[in-house]
C-alpha positions in Angstrom: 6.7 -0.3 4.4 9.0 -0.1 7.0 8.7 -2.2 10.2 7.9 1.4 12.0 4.5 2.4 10.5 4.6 5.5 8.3 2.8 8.1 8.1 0.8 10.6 6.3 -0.5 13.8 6.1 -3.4 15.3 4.4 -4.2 18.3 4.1 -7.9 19.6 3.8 -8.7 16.0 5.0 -12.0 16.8 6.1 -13.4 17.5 2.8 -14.7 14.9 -0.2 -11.7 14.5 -1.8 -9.4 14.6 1.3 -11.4 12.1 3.3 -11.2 9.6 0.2 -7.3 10.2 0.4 -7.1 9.4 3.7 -9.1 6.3 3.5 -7.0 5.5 0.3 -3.6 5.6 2.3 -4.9 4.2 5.5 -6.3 1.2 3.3 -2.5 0.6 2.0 -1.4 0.5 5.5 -0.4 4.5 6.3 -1.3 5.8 9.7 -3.2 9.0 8.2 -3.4 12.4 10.1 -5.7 14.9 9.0 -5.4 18.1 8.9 -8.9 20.2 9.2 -9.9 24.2 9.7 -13.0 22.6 11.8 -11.9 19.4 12.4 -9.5 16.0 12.0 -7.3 14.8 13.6 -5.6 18.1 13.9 -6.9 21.3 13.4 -5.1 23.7 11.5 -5.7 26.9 10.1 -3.1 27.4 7.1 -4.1 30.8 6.3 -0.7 32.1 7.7 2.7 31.2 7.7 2.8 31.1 11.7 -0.2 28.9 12.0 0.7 26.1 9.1 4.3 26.1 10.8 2.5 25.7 14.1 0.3 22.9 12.7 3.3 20.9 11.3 5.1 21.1 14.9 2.3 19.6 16.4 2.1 16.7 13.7 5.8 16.3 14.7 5.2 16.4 18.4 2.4 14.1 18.3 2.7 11.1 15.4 7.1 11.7 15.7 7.7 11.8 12.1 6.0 12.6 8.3 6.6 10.2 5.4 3.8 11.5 3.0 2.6 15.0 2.7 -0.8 15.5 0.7 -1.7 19.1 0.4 -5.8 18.9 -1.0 -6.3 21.8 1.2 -7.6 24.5 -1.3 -10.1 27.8 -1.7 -11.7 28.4 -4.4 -13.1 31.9 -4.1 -13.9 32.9 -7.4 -13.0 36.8 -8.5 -12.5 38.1 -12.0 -9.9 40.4 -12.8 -12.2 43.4 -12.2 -13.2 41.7 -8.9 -9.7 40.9 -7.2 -9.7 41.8 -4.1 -6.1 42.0 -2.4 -6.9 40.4 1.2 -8.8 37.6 -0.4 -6.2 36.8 -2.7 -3.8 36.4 -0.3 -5.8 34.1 1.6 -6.5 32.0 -1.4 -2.7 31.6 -2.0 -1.7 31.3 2.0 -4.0 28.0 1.8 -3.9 26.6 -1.9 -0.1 27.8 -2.2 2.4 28.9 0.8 0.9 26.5 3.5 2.3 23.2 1.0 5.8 25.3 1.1 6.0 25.9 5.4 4.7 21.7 5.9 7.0 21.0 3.1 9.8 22.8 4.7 9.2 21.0 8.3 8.4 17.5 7.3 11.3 17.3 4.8 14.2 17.2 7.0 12.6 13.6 8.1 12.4 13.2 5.1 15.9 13.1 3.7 17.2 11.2 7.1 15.2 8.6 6.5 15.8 8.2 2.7 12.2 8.2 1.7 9.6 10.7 1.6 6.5 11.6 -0.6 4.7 15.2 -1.4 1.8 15.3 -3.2 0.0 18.6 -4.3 -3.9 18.1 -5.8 -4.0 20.5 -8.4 -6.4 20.5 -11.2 -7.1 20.3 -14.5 -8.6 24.0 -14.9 -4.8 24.7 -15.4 -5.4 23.7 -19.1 -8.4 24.7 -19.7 -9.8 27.5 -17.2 -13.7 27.0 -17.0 -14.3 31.1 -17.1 -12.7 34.2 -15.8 -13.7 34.5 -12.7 -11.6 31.5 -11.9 -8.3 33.7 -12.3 -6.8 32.9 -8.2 -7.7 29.2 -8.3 -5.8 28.7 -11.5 -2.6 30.8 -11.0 -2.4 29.2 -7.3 -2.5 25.6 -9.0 -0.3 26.7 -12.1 2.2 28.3 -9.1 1.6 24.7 -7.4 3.0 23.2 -10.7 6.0 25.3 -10.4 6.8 24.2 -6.7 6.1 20.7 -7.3 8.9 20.6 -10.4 11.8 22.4 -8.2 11.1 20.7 -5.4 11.3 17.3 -7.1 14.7 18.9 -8.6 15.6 19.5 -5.1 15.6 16.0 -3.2 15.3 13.6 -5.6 18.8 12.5 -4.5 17.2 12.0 -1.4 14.7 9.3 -2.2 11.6 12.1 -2.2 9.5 12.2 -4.5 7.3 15.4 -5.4 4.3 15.3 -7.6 0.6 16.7 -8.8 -2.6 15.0 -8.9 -4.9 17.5 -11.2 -8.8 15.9 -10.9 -11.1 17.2 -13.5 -14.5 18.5 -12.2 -15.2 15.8 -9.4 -18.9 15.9 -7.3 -18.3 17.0 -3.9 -19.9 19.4 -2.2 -17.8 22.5 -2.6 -17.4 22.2 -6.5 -21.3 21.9 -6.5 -21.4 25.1 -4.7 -19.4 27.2 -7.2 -21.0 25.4 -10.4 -24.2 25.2 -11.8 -25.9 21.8 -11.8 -25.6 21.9 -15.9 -22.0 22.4 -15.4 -21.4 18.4 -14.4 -23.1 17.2 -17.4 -21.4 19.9 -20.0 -17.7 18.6 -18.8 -18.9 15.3 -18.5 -19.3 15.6 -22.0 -16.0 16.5 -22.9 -14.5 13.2 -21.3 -13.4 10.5 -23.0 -14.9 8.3 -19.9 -18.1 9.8 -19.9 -19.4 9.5 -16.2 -19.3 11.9 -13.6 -16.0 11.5 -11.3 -15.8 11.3 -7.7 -13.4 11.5 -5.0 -12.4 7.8 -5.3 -10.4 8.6 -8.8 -8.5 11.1 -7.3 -7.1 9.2 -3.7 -6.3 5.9 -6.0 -3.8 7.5 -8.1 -2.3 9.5 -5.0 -2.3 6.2 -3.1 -0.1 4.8 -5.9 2.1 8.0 -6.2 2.5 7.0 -2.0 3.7 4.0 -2.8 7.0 2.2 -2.8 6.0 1.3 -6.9 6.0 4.7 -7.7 9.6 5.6 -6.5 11.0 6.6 -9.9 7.9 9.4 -11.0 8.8 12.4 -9.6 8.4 16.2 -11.1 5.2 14.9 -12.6 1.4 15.5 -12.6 -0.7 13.3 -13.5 -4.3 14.3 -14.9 -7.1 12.6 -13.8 -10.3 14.0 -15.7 -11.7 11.1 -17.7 -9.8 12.0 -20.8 -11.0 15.6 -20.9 -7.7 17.1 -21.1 -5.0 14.7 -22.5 -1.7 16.1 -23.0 
């Protein structure tokens, strides 16, 4: 750490995963802002280029700077092919997708003056192994995720940023619970190697160490944390 504290962002930091992010990074000595549609620190709509740009000037005007971007914000919002509606679509990729690109593309600059930075993206691991049809948005946003997090990396790696993925399995909060059944849990607990049920906790320790100083040379990468159910 520098002798000025740093600080970091997360995204959809009002949910499970988000909140055990923050608490993650604050624990490692961050100052943590959270973003929240209801609530946070800040609240933030990123359903639209104008409002996630007018989010990130307000983290600007009121911490000064951004070292670590977490973008955990996400909607699920499962359609099948037959099903996809355009309007919801979009929405789904203005929040899982675009608003990482227009914080990204403010907090960078920063960034690169100050010879250090950190984006993470929370993907998952459905990008391997999609759980049924009706999950066609979610996946394509977090393959397109994938896509940004590997150029990006490209980029300003000269720059002493770093830019990965964090892709959790099927962890217990309570949006996943409320877009699987109950038997669901147990049939991908199953498939893991580790075979207990994961939670938030499994997720914010390995982007706490991607926040770190130790993990200055991984950058372009994702890193699967799903018990062993998808290794690759």
């Amino acid at each position: 750490m520098t002798s000025e504290k740093r600080v970091a962002v997360i995204t959809g930091g009002t949910g499970a995963i988000g909140m055990a992010i923050a608490a993650a990074l604050q624990a490692d000595g961050y100052r943590t802002v959270v973003l929240g549609r209801r609530g946070g620190d800040i609240r933030a709509d990123l359903t639209s280029e104008a409002t996630a740009k007018h989010a990130a000037a307000e983290v600007l005007d009121r911490y000064g700077r951004v070292d670590v971007l977490v973008h955990s914000a996400a909607v699920i919002d499962p359609m099948t092919l037959r099903e996809l509606d355009a309007q919801r679509w979009r929405t789904l990729l203005s929040v899982n997708v675009e608003a990482a690109l227009w914080l990204a593309q403010a907090f960078t600059p920063g960034m690169v003056e100050r010879g250090f930075g950190r984006i993470i993206m929370i993907g998952s691991d459905t990008l391997w192994s999609p759980p049924g049809p009706e999950f066609l948005p979610y996946v394509a946003a977090k393959g397109a995720m994938l896509g940004i997090v590997r150029t990006l990396a490209f980029e300003f790696g000269g720059n002493g940023i770093a830019v990965t993925a964090v892709a959790p399995g099927l962890t217990d909060t309570p949006i996943a619970r409320s877009v699987n059944e109950p038997a669901a849990f147990d049939a991908v607990v199953a498939t893991q190697a580790m075979q207990r049920p994961l939670v938030p906790e499994d997720t914010a320790n390995v982007v706490a160490f991607l926040a770190s100083d130790g993990a200055e040379a991984m950058t372009g990468q994702v890193l699967v944390v799903d018990g062993g159910s998808t290794m690759r």
